[in-house]
C-alpha positions as semicolon CSV with decimal commas, in nm:
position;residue;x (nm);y (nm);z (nm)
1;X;-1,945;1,478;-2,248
2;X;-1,716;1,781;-2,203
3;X;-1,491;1,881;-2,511
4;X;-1,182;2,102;-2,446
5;X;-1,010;2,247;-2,684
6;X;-0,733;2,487;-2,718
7;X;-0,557;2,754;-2,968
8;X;-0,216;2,820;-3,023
9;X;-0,121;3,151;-3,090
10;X;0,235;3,270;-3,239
11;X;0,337;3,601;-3,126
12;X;0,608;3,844;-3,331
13;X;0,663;4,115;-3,110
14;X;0,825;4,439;-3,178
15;X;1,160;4,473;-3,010
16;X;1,014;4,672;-2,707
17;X;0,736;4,467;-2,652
18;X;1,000;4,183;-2,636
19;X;1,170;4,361;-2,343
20;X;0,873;4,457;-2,196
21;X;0,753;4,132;-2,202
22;X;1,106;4,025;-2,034
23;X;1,060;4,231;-1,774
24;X;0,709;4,070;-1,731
25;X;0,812;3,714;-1,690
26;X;1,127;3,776;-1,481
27;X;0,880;3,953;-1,237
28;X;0,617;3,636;-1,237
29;X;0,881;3,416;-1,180
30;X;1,021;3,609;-0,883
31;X;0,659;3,634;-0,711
32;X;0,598;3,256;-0,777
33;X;0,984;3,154;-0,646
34;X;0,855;3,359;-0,365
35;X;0,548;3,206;-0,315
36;X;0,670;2,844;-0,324
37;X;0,991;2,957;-0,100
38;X;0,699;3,115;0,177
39;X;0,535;2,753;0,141
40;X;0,850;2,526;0,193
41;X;0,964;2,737;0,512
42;X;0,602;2,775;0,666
43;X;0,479;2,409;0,641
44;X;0,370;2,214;0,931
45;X;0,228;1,885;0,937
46;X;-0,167;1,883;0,988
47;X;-0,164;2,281;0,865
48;X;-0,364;2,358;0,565
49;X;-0,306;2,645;0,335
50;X;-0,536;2,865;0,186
51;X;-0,628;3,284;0,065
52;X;-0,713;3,362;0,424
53;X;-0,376;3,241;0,587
């Protein structure tokens, strides 16, 4: 039997790690917009996706 279990963390960060971190997520969420905007316009029936495409 497999057991999964998971933490929660809280974080308090300083004012410039809050920007920092900011700047982080707005650039993750442009490279995954991207990434599901590439797999909308490329898709083809019977074409498979993958790393080496």
């Amino acid at each position: 039997m497999l057991i999964r279990k998971a933490h929660l963390y809280r974080l308090y960060p300083t004012p410039e790690q809050a920007a920092t971190l900011w700047a982080w997520i707005g650039a993750v969420r442009c490279v995954y917009n991207l990434a599901l905007e590439q797999r909308r316009d490329w898709y083809r029936p019977g074409r498979k996706f993958n790393v080496a495409t």
